[in-house]
Structure formats: C-alpha cells, structure tokens
N, C-alpha and C positions, 0 to 999 in steps of 0.2 A: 903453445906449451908454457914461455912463460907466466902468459895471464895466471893460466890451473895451477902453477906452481905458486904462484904470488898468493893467490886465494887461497889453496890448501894452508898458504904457511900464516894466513891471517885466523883461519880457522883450525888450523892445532894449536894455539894459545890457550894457557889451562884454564884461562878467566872463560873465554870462551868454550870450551868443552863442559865446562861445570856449568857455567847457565846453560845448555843446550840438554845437559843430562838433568837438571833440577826444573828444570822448564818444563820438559816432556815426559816428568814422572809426577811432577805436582800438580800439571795440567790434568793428567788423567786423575788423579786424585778430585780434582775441584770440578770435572767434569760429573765424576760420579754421585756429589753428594747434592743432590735435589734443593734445591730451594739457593745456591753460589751460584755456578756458572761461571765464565772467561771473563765477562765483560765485568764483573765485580773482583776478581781476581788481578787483572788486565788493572783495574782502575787503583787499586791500594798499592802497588807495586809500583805505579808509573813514578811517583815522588824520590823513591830508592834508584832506580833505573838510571836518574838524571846523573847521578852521582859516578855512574859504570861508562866505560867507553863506548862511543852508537854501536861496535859491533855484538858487545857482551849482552850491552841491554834488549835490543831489535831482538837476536836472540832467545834473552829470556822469557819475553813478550811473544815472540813465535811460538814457542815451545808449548807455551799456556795454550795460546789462541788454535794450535794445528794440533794438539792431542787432547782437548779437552773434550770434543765428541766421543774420539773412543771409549772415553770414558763414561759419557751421557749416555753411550748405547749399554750400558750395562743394569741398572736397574729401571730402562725400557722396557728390557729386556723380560728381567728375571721378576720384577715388582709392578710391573704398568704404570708406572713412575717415569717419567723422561730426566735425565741430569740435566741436562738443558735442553730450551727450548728447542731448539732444531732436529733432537732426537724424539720428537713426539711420532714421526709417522712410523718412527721403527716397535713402536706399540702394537703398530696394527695386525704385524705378523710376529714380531719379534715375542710377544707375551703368550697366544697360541701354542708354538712352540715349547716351550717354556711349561704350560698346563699340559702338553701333550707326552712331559719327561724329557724328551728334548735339548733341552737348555744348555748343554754343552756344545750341541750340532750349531743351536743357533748364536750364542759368543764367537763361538770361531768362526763361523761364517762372517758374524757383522766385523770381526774384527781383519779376516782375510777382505773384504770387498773395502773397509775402510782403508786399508794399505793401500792397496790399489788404486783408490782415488785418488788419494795423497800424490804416490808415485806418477802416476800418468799427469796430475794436471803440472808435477813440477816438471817433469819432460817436456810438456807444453810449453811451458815457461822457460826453459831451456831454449827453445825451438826459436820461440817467438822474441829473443832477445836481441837478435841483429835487427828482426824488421823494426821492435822499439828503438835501437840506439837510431836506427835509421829515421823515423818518426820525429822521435825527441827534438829536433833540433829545429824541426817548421811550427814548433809551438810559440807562438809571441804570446804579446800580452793579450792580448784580443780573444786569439785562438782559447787561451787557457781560462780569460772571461765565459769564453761560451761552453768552453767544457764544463766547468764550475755551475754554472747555471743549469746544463744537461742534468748534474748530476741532483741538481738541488729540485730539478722534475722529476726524474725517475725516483725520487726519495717519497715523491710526493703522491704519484701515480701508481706506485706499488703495494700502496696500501689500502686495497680494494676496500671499499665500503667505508672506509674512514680519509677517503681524500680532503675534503674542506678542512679536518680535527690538524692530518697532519700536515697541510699546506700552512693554515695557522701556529702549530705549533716549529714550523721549519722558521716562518718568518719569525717568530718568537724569537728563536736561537739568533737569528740574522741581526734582532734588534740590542743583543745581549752584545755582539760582536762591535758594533757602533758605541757603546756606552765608556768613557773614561777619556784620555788624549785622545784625538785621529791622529794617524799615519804621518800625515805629508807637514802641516802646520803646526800641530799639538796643540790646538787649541780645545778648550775642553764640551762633550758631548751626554745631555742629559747624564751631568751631575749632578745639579741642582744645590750645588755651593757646597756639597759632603766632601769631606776631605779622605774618606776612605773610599769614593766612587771612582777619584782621579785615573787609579790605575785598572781598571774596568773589574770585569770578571775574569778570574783565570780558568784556562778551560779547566785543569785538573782537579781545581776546586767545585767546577759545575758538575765535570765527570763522575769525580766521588759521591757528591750531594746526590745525582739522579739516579745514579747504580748502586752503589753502595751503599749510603745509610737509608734510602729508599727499601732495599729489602733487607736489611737488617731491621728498619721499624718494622715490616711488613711480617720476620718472620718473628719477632717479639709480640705484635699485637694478638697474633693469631695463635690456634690451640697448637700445643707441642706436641711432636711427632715423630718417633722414632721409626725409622723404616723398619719392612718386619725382615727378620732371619733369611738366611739363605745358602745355600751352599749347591758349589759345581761338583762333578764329579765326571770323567770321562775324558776320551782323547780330544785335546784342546788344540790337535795340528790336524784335525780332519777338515776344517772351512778351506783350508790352501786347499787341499786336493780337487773338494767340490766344487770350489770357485773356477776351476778349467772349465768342468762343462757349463756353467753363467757366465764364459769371459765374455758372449755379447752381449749384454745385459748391464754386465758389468763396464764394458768400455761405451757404451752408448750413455747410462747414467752418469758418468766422470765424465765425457763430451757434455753434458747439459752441465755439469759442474761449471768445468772451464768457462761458458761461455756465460752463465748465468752470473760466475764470482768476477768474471771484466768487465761488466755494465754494473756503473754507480748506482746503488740502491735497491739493486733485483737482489741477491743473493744466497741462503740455502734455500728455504721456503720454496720460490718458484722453482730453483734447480729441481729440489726434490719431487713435488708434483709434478712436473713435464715428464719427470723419469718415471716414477710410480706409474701414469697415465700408460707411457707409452711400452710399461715392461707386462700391463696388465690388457694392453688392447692386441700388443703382439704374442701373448702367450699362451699357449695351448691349451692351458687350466686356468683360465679368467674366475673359476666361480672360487678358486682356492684362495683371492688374494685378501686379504682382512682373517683370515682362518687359520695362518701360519705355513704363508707359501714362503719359500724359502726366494722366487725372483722378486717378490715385492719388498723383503728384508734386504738382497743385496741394492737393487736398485735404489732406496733410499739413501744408505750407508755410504755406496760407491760414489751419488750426487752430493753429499754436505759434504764430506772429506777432499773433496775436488773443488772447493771451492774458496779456502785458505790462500793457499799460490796461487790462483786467478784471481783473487781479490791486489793483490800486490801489484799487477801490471798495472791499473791506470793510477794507483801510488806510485811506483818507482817511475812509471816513463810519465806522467806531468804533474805530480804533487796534488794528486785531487784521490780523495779515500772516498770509496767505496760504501764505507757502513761507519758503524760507532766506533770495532775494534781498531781499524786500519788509521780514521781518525786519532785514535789516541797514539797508536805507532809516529806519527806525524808528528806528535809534539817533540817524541827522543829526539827526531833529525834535527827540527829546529833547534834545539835546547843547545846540540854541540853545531850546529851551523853547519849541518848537513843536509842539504838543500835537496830533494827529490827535484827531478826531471831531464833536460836534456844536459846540462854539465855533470849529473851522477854518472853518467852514462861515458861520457865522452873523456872525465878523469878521474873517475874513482868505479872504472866497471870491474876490477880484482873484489871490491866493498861488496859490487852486486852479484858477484857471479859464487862469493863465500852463504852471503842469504840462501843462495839457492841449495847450495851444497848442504847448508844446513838444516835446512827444509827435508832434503832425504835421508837425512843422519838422525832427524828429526821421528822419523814416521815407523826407522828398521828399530830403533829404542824402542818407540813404544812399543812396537807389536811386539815382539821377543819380554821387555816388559808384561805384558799382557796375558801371553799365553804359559806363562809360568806365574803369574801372582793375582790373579782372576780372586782366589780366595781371599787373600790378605785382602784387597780393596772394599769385600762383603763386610769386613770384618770391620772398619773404618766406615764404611755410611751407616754404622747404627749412632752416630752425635747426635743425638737430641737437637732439633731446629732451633728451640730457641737458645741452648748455645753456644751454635752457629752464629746468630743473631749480635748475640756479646761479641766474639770475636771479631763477626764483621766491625760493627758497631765502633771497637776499641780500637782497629788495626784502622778503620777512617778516618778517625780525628787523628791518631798522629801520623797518621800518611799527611793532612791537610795542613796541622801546623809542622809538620815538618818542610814544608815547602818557602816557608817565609816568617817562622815564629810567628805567625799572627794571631789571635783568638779570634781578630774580625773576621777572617777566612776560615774557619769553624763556625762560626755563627751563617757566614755567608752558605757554607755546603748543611746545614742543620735543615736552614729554609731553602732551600733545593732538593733536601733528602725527604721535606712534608709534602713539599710538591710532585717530587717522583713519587710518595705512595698515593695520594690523590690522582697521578694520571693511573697509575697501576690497579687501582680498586673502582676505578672508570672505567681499563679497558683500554685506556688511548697510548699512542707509542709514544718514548721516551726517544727514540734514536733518531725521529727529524729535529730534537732542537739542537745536538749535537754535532749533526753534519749542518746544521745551518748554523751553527758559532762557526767552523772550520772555514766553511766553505762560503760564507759571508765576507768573512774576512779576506779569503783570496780572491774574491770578484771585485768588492774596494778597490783594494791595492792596484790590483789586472785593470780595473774599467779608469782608474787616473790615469795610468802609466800610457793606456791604449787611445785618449781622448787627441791627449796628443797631436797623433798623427792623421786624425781623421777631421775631414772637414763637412762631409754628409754623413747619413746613416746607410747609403750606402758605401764608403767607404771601409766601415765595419767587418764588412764582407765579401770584400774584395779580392781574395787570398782563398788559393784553393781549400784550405785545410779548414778556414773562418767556417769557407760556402758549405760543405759538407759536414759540419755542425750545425748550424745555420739549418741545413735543411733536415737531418733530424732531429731537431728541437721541434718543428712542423710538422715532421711525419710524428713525433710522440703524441703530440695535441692533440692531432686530428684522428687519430687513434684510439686515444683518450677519450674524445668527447662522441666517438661514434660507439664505444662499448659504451659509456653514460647512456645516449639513446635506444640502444637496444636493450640495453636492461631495463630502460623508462616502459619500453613499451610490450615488455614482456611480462612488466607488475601489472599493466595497466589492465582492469578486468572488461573480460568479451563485453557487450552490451546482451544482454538479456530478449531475445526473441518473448513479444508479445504473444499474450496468452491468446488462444481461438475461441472464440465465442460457440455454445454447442449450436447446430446446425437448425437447431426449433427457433434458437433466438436472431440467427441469419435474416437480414431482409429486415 
C-alpha cells in the first residue's frame, strides 16, 4: 500500500498530469496526420524532454508513443490513408466500412478494441513485474551482452526479405557508436584528426537526421496533398458494446500484442499479422475479411495498441529497447542517470509502477478524447503536406541546435536527414541503425566489463541465465536459416518434364 501510495503521489504532480494530458491529446493528433507519425514527433521533443524531470518527460514521450495509433486508425479508416505505418492493415477492413456508410460503427469499434489492448497488455505488465524485479537481478554483464546481441538479431531477422540491407545497415549504426573517445581509455576512434569527430555522433542528432528532416525532405520534395473532407456522424459509444461479443478476438490479438511488443525487434507488424491470420482462419465468415468485417478491424487495432507496454518490459527490466521509439525513451533515463534494469527495480520501483499507472490514465484520456472529438481531428488533417514539411523541417534544427548550440550538429543531422530519404525512396529500413547505435554501445561497454572474469569461451556461458540466451540466439539462427531454405527452394522452378517424341518417330 505504501509503494501505490508513493507512485500515486509521484503521479499527481501537475508537471506530470500536464505532459500525460498534452502527450495523449497531441499523440492522437500527430497520429492522425499522414505523412508525422510518433517516431518523428518522439524525435523533436527528445532535446525539450532533457530539460523535464525523467518522470514528466518518460511520460510525455509515452503519451505520444501509446496514443498515436488511435489516431493513425482514423484516416485508415475514413480516407485509405494509414497515419502511421502500423495502422496500414486496419485499411483493409476499416475503409470497407467506411464506403459501406458505416464509419461511425467502424471508429468506435477501432477505437473500443484499441482501449482494450492498451488496457490488457498494461495488466500484463502489472502481472509480470514481480517475476521482472525477480529476473532483473541475475542480469550481469555477460547476460545483458547477450541479450543486446539477441536483440540486434531479431532486428535483423524481422525484416523478411531485406535481411543482408538490414544486417548491414544495424552494423552501420554499430560502427556510428565506435566513432569519437571509447569508453574505458578515451583514446580516440576513426576520427581521423577532426576535432569535431572527438565527441562522436549524438544519437538525438542521428534520431532527428533519420526521422525527422528525412521526411520533412521527403514530404517537401513530393507533390502536396491535402487529405480529402470528411465527416462522422452517429453514436460514437456503440464499438464498447460490440466489442463484448469480439472480446475473444479481441483478447487473443492483445495476447499476440504482449508477446510480440517483449521480444526486441518483432513488434506491431508481426503482432498484427499472427492476429489478423488467426482471427480470419478461426472465423466463421473468412470470405468477409479485406471487405469490412468488423473481427479483422478489432484484431488488428487490439494487436498494435498491445504492444506499447510490452515494448517497455525488456527496457525497464535490462535496459535493452526494443525498436527506435523505446531507443529513444532510453536516452531520457540516461540524460538524468536513470539507469533501466535491475537497480530500477530494486530502488526506484514507486518510478516504475507510476509508468504504469500512467500508461492507463494514458489510454481512458484518449478514448473519452476520441469519442467526443472524432470531428474536430477531421478538421485538423486537412494541413497541406508540404507544410507539414516546414514545420517538421523548422522544429528539427532547433530541436538539434538546441542540444549543444552547435551548427556542426545541424550540419551533421542535414546529412543523415539526405541519407534517411535515400533509405526511404529505396525502400530500406531506417530503424536497424538506430538500435545498432543503442545497442552497440551497450554490448562494448557489457563485453569489457564481462571479459574480465572469463578465462574460456566457455566461461561466457556458464551462468543459467547466460546459457538460455545463448541457446536462443541458436535456436533464432537455425531458424532463420531454415525459412532462408525453404523459401530457396520454393523459388526454385520444377524442372521441366521432356517433350515425347510422337509414336511414328519412336524406334
């Protein structure tokens, strides 16, 4: 009772209530307007953020990050438009609807099953925080090497059909992390005698560069684009009611949530396919789904919204993130020397149990938001792309020099913002070099500290917690390299049965 009490009274501070109410009203805002997104929202605020205490900040950055889908499902929805990327499959049913007049049925619905996911995976994460504190503490250096490493495979592995682009591109980010003083001696690393290489790359300045002025060139260069017109109309509290009879549908898609947002590098994407799959093979009207069936809109909705607060567990319990957004969360802690892992845990779990609390104060805003200002948000995505583009554009550089006065750190995110739109009008992903600057950096750090004590290589793995790391980073490979095979040999074409001679020319 005390702990709840100590957390409640961290989380009634007005600094805190205001970023949690400005967070999960602006999120849904930058959710909805096509061509933003979190992760470029997420990336211009991080430099402001430093400035706020880790809980005001964490929060404001949640708030972005956990209601910015509700938002993305809205001109999914109503325009075949996704706000952000992870709201693309809710197109597939959600627009359907929509041309079918609909379109009130199907907001409240996505916005009822998004609650839902939200809700359930932060109970999850409720549940699941004694077995972490319990966890946390047989993490060494070694262990947290190999989780790091796990995670910088599954980064790598997830990205079917472009594995070698983003294996390369993770160790890109790996080699970005290496560059200025090391660690342990400070001796200096491919500078090459620059005096402004010394202190390497900052990630905030890469993060901006790759997300931010990347699609602000992106949506500058490109023809401008005003979303068209639109308007709701009808009872915007009937998805609650419906959503009873999809509650399995809906608790099966937030279970692949959960489990998909705790493994580094899987995240909505796969949630949401396993769910859609499995809500369309178990459903009684398979031929309905892509047509505006109402189980393939919750199942989508209830798997990405479920997947915010399971992205947080293998951040809070050993300091290894998950994807770009939770990456960039990782800087706050550092900044005020708030350390994820087992000491979060063990003296500041009132810090982690307000996160959580926030997370659901988080999710009852938006909806109640939501279903009373559905209109006013229509009314706000008609900004003209390109600008959107300006604002991005302007709010990046002085996010960048406001980090360190510097103009070289503008110049430096300028050329990372040319290079994120070259990966982007490639095709190639932006979010392995990110988690390989991150997660580079803490396998260094981890594999000195761990060398230590280890006099073989099997020493390395000698430790229960090591060995079963250890052995799924083997089972991911071998995994890995067994769907490479069968896909090899599923291209490969039959061999061609020879032609029969006619029976006159026999003999």
């Amino acid at each position: 009772m005390d702990l709840l009490l100590s957390s409640l009274s961290i989380l009634a501070q007005w600094e805190v209530m205001a970023a949690l109410v400005i967070g999960s009203i602006g999120g849904v805002i930058i959710g909805a307007l096509p061509g933003v997104g979190p992760a470029i929202a997420i990336a211009i605020l991080l430099p402001a953020t430093f400035a706020f205490e880790p809980i005001v900040g964490l929060t404001l950055l949640l708030g972005i990050y956990g209601s910015s889908m509700y938002g993305g499902a809205i001109p999914a929805i109503l325009i075949n438009t996704p706000g952000t990327p992870v709201n693309a499959l809710s197109t597939y049913d959600g627009f359907p609807l929509t041309k079918r007049g609909e379109a009130h049925r199907a907001l409240s619905l996505a916005y009822s099953a998004s609650f839902f996911g939200g809700i359930f995976s932060i109970l999850c994460l409720i549940v699941l925080s004694p077995l972490l504190a319990w966890i946390a503490p047989h993490f060494g250096s070694r262990e947290v090497f190999l989780a790091a490493f796990m995670g910088v495979l599954l980064v790598i592995v997830a990205h079917r059909g472009q594995t070698f682009a983003a294996g390369m591109l993770a160790c890109f980010g790996m080699f970005l992390s290496t560059v200025g003083l090391e660690p342990v001696k400070y001796t200096q690393r491919f500078t090459f005698g620059q005096s402004w290489l010394s202190s390497g790359f900052d990630l905030i300045v890469v993060v901006l560069g790759l997300f931010a002025l990347s699609q602000a060139f992106l949506l500058l260069i490109e023809k401008d684009n005003t979303p068209g017109k639109a308007h709701v109309e009808g009872d915007m509290l009937g998805g609650l009611k419906e959503l009873l009879g999809l509650k399995w549908i809906a608790t099966v898609s937030a279970s692949f949530g959960v489990l998909m947002g705790m493994i580094p590098g899987v995240g909505e994407f796969t949630a949401q396919f396993l769910s859609y799959s499995y809500a369309q093979k178990t459903s009684a009207t398979p031929e309905a789904f892509g047509k505006g069936s109402t189980e393939g809109l919750v199942a989508s909705e209830a798997a990405n919204n479920a997947v915010p607060a399971a992205a947080m567990i293998p951040l809070l319990a050993v300091g290894i993130p998950g994807e770009a957004l939770t990456a960039m969360m990782l800087s706050v802690f550092y900044v005020h020397n708030v350390i994820p892992g087992p000491q979060l845990f063990e003296s500041q779990f009132d810090f982690v149990l307000a996160l959580y609390l926030a997370l659901i104060l988080l999710n009852v805003i938006v909806l109640v938001f939501l279903l009373f200002s559905t209109n006013l948000l229509l009314r706000i995505m008609q900004i003209p792309t390109r600008f959107l583009g300006i604002m991005i554009l302007t709010l990046s550089f002085i996010g960048v020099y406001s980090l360190r006065n510097s103009i070289t750190d503008c110049a430096i995110a300028a050329g990372f913002g040319v290079f994120g739109l070259i990966l982007k009008r490639m095709n190639l992903p932006i979010v392995p070099i990110i988690l390989g600057m991150v997660l580079g950096g803490i396998m260094e750090v981890k594999l000195r500290s761990a060398m230590a004590a280890v006099k073989t290589p099997l020493d390395f793995i000698d430790r229960p917690v090591a060995a079963i790391l250890f052995g799924l980073i083997l089972l991911i490979l071998v995994l890995h390299v067994r769907t490479l095979l069968r896909e090899h040999r599923e291209r490969r074409p039959e061999p061609q049965p020879e032609a029969s001679l006619p029976s006159s020319q026999q003999g």
